[in-house]
N, C-alpha and C positions, 0 to 999 in steps of 0.2 A: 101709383102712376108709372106708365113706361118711363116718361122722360124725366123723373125725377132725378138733378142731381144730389150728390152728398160731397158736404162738405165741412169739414173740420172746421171748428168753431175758432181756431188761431190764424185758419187762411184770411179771415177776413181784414185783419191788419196786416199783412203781408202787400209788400211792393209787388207788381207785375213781374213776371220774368223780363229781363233786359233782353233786347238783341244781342247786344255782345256778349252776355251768356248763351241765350241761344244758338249764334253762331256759333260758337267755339264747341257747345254739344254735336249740334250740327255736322260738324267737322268731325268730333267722333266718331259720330255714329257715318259717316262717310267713309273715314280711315277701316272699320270695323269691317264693312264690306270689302275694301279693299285686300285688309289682310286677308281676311278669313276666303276672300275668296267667292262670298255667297252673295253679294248686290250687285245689281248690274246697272240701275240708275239708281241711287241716294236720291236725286231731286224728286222723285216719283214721291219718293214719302214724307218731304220734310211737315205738310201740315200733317199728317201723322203721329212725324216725331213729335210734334208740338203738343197736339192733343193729347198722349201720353203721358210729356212731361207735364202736362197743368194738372189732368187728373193725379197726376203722382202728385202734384202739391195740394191739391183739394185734400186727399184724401188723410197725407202725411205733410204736414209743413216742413218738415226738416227736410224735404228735397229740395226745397229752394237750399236752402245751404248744400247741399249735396254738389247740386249744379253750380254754385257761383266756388264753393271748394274746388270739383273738377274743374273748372276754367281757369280756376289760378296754380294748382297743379300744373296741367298743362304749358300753359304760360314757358312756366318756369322751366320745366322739364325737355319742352322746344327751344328754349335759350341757352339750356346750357349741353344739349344732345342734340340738336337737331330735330327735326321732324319726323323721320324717317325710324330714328334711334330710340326715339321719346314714346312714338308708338308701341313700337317693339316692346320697348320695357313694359308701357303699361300691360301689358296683351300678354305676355311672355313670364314676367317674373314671377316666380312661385310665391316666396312671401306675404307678396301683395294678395296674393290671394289666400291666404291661411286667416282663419276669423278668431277674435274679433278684430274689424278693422280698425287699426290703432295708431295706423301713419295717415297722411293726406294722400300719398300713394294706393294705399290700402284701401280709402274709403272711393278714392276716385275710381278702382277695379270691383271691389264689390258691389258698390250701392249706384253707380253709374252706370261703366262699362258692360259689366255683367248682365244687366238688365238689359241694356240695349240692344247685346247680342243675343239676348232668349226673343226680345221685343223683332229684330230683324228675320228670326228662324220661324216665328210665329205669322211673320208677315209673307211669309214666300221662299226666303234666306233658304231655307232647306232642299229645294228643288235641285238644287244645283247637286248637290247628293244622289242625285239619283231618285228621290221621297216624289210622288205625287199625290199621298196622304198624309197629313199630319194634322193634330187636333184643331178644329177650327177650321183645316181650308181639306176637304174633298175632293183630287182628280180624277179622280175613278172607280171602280168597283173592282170588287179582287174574284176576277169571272175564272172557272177553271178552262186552261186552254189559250187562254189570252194572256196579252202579254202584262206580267203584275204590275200595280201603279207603286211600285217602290224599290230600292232596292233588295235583292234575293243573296243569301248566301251564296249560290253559285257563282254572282257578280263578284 
């Protein structure tokens, strides 16, 4: 069947994702753009983001902890850095990104973060690059003579 979901036989006791987990991903995956440079409205995708993250719990339950981990990370890391500093570090520190992830830090950059910015590059994020093809979204055809839908070494 096209529309068949799947889902992991532990989602089904599983709580709903909360709003104020969502929010505070949400919020992520806003900042993500921001750093990075690659989203130009966040609000365009939030039931996007959502859809994502439920499928990442259908699929894997332990993303529900993932998410309510990243939010309390966060949390913390906005309290005691600021918002501004807190990102950074998420976004920035090496460590946090060397595997396995073994700090709360670590799991909120690998198993979050990380995802969210392949998940924004995948949604469009990449145009900004200079990309009008990337897997999944097609702007063009690479005609000789025309001008290429990507960017070129010479760029």
């Amino acid at each position: 069947m096209y529309q068949q979901q799947v889902r992991h036989p532990l989602t089904q006791s599983l709580d709903s994702l909360d709003g104020e987990t969502f929010e505070a991903m949400f919020e992520l995956f806003r900042q993500i753009g921001i750093f990075w440079r690659n989203l130009d409205d966040a609000e365009a995708y939030r039931s996007r983001l959502y859809a994502f993250m439920q499928n990442r719990i259908n699929l894997r339950p332990i993303y529900h902890q993932y998410y309510q981990l990243a939010r309390q990370t966060l949390d913390q890391l906005i309290a005691e850095q600021g918002q501004e500093q807190a990102y950074r570090l998420l976004f920035t520190d090496a460590q946090a990104n060397q595997p396995p992830a073994e700090t709360p830090l670590a799991v909120t950059r690998q198993k979050v973060s990380n995802e969210f910015v392949t998940f924004q590059l995948a949604q469009g994020g990449f145009r900004v690059f200079g990309a009008d093809n990337y897997p999944g979204f097609i702007g063009g055809a690479n005609i000789p003579g025309q001008p290429a839908p990507y960017r070129t070494a010479e760029e």
